[in-house]
Each structure stands twice: as C-alpha cells, then as structure tokens.
N, C-alpha and C positions, 0 to 999 in steps of 0.2 A: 400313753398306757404305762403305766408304773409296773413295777416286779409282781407286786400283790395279785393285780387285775390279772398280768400276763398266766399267771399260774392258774387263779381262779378258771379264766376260760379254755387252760388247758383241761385244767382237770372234767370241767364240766363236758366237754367233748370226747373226754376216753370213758365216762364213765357211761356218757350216751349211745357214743357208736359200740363200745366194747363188750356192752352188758352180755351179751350172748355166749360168749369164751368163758370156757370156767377157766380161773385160776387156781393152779396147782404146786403141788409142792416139786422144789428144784430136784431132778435124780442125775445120774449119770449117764442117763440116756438125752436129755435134754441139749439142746445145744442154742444160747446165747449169740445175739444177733445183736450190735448196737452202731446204727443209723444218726451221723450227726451231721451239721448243717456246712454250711462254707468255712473252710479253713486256707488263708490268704497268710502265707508269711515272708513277705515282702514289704516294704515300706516303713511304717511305723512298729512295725509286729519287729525286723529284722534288725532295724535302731535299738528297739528297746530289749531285746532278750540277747545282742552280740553284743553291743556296744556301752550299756546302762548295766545289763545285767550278767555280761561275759557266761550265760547259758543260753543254748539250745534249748536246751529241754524245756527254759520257764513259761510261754505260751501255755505248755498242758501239767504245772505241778498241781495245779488246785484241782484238775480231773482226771489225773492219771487210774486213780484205785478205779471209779468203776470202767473204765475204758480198759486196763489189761484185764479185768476180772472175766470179762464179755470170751467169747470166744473166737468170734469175728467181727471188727471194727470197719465200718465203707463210709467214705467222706468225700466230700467235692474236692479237690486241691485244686486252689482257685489261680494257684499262681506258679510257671516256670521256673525252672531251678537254671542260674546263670553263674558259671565263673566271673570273677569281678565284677555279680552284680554290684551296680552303683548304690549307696547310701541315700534312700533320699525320704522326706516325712511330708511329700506331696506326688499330685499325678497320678494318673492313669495306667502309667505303662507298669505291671507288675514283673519281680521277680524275684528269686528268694537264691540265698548264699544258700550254695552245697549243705554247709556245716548244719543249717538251720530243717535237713531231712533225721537228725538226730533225733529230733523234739518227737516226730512221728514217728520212729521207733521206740521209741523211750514210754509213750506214750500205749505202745499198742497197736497201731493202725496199719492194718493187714492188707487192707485193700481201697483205691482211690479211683475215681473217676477224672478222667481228662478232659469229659466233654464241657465246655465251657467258653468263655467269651472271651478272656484273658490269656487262656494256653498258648499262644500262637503271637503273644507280645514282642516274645524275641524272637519269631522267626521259627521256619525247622529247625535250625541249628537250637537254640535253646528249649524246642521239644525233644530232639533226640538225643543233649545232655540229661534233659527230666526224666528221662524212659534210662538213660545208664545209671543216675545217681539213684531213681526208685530200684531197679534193681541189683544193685551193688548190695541196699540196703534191705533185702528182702522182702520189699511190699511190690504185690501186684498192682498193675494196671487197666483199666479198661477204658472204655470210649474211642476207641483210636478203630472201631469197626470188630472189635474182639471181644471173646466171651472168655472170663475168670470163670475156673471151676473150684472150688474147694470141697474137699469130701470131710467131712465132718461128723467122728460114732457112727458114719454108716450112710449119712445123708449127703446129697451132693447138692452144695450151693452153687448156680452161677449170678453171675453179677456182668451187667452190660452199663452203659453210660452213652446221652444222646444231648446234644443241643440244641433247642428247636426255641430259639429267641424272636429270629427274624424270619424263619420261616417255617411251612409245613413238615411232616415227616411225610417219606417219599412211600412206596411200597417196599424195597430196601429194606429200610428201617427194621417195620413190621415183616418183614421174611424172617433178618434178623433175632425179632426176640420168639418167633416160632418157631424156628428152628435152633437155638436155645434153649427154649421151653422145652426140647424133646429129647435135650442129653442131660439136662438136671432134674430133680425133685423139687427145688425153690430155685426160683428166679427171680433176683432182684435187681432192678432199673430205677438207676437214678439219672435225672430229667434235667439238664439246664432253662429254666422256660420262666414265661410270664413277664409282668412289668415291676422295674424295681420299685419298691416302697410301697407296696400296695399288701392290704393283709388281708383281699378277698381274692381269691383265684378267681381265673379269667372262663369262660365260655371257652374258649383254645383251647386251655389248661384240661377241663374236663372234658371237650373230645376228644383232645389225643389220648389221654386217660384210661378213656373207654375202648380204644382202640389200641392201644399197649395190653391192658387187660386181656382182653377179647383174644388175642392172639398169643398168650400165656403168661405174662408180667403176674406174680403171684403179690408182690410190695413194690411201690414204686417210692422213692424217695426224691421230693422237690429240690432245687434250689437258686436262686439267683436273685428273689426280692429283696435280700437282705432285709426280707420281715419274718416274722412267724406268719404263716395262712393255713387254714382251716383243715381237719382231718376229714377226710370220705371216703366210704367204701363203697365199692362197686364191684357186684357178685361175687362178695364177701372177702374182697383184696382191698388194704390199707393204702390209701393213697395221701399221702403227706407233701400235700401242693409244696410248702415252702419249708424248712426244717431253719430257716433263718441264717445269722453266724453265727460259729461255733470261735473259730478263731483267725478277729481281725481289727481293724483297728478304726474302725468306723464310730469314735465316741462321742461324737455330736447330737445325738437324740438318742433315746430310751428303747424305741426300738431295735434300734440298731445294731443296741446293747444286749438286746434279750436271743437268747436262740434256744432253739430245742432239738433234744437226741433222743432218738428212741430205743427203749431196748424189746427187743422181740424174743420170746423164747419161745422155741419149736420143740415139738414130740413127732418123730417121724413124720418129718414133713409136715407137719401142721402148726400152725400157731395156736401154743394153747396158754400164751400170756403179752400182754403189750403196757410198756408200760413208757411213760414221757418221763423223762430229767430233764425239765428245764435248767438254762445257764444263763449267769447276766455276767457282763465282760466290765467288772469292777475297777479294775487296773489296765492300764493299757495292753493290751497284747496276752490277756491273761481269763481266760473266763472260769469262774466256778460254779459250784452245783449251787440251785435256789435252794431244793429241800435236799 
C-alpha cells in the first residue's frame, strides 16, 4: 500500500462513518483532541536523533505545528526511559535515553499511555525511572491501573490505558472504565491489542470494543499492529482499531511507514469534528504530515 492508496482509504472511511457530525467553525469553547499512533524512541529513533542528529527534538520537527496547536496530545510510548540506555540499531529489547523525553515536550504530548508490551523491558526499575523522567517533564501517565483527568474550558477529560495482547480483559478492567466514566464528561482508552501487521482488526478487537464502550469508553484509540486498521463506530463512539506508528523506526515496508493521528474537536463534550492527519516516516526516526 503506497502513500496515495493509504490516504485514499483513509479519507474514504471519515467521510463514511463521519457524515453525520456537522462540521463547524473553531470557537473558544471548543477544545482540540489529537490521538496519534505508536511512538518508540529507542533503537534506531535514539541513534539517529542523539548521535547522527545531536537533537531530541528531531523525531517530531516535521509534526510539531499541529501537535502543539491541539490542546491535548495521548500517544502510546512504546518504549522505557533507561539511564545508560545501550546504543543499539537492532533487537527487541526497547529503551529510550532520558534526554530523548525532550522530543515529547517539545513536541506537545500531554499525556501517554504505558499499557503495552515493551514497558516492562527493563524491569520495574526502568518503569519507575519512566513514571520519574515523564513527570519531571510534565506529561501524564496512565495504564498503570489510573485515570488522567484533564479539565479543559470547562470539560473534563479522562484518559485510561489497557493491554490486552495475550489475553482477555478481566471485569477489573471494565469496573475501571465505569467508574471513570462517571468522574469525566469524555473518556478516552487507548488499547494495546490485536496481531501485528495485519490491517483488519480481529473479532477480539471488536468485542472488547463493544464492551469498553458499553461501560462508558466515549473514543478508544488502537495500537500495536504497527499498521493502520479500519475506523468503527459503535453507539456513535469512534473506535480506531490501530492508529499505526507515529514514531519509529520500522522502515522496512510501506506500512510501517505509514501511521495515522486523529484530531478530535469537542463542544461541551461532544464531538462535533474528526478529522485524520495521516504521516509517512520519510527519514529515519522522523515522520511528516501526508497532506
């Protein structure tokens, strides 16, 4: 799947499921929401933006305008923050130089989810450095069993985070986003799930979906195939099986290359615009907008 195609299919899916929402002009009641896919900066990401390019920041120069512009930024951080993390441009084992949570300040990104596959590479100890260097640097966290609140012109967001790779979600879970559900106005869950490389979501994907929903998840934001997968709504909540990567260093195939972020804009709790920025990761460690 080429750039063209990727966009093509995107657009043809906001403009199918979205028709319904009007779109409106931006006020200062409104409040900006942007949803983007796996961001991994360790490996090849942390070679090439400390060492090739002696910045932090270069991973998001090509998408920082509309990421600070947003009001609220949530992303997967796919990878632990480790003192002397090791240098290395292969492997499994993720983890990202302290210096390299600049990039996501710099950038905008207010708030991250932990739930994921990689978090737990180095151990607690390299979780419970990631929980000091994210907040030394001001960004929230969730997945660790905790609800982010943001109050925003009047509205309060919360944000949860779940990884459900290898197994079911328990009743836990869903207490969790119901009892969530009932201290915010928007609730947003993002979902580690599904199989990687695959750009249809699974039967899984969509019962747990239904049942995140069902129990008050208002947007759920995908991620872990490392593809783009398909947008659904379910009783009129946006569900973005895979949001793809955003930023990583996977430039072996086209897909891999391609990711998408959404921006949501809300009027007192509602959404009353949705919109995709697709990215394609051009340069190593560096993704920019398609349109």
């Amino acid at each position: 799947m080429n750039r063209k195609h990727l966009l093509l299919i995107v657009s043809s899916l906001m403009i199918f499921s979205f028709a319904p929402i009007m779109k409106v002009a931006s006020t200062n009641s409104e409040v900006e929401v942007i949803l983007t896919g796996d961001i991994m900066l360790g490996r090849t990401v942390a070679t090439t933006s400390l060492d090739k390019k002696s910045d932090p920041n270069y991973p998001f120069i090509k998408v920082n305008d509309r990421l600070r512009s947003a009001d609220v930024v949530f992303a997967n951080l796919e990878s632990p923050v480790a003192t002397n993390c090791p240098r290395t441009y292969e492997g499994l084992i993720f983890c990202a130089d302290p210096k390299m949570a600049e990039g996501l300040v710099y950038a905008g990104v207010d708030v991250v989810t932990l739930a994921n596959n990689h978090i737990l590479n180095y151990g607690q100890k390299g979780l419970t450095e990631t929980t000091k260097v994210l907040n030394e640097n001001g960004i929230a966290y969730t997945g660790l069993g905790n609800l982010v609140i943001k109050e925003i012109k009047g509205t309060k967001f919360g944000f949860l985070g779940f990884e459900f790779i290898d197994k079911w979600p328990v009743q836990d879970d869903y207490d969790l986003v119901a009892k969530s559900d009932s201290k915010v106005d928007v609730l947003i869950v993002g979902v580690h799930w599904g199989a990687e490389y695959r750009e249809n979501r699974s039967d899984k994907q969509n019962e747990i979906a239904k049942k995140l929903v069902f129990n008050g998840a208002d947007v759920i934001a995908g991620h872990h195939p490392h593809w783009v997968q398909e947008v659904e709504h379910i009783n009129g909540k946006p569900v973005y099986y895979s949001l793809g990567n955003f930023v990583f260093d996977q430039m072996w195939s086209e897909k891999t290359r391609e990711g998408l972020a959404i921006r949501l804009t809300f009027r007192d709790g509602k959404i009353v615009k949705e919109e995709s920025l697709p990215v394609y990761i051009e340069n190593w460690a560096q993704p920019a907008w398609v349109n």
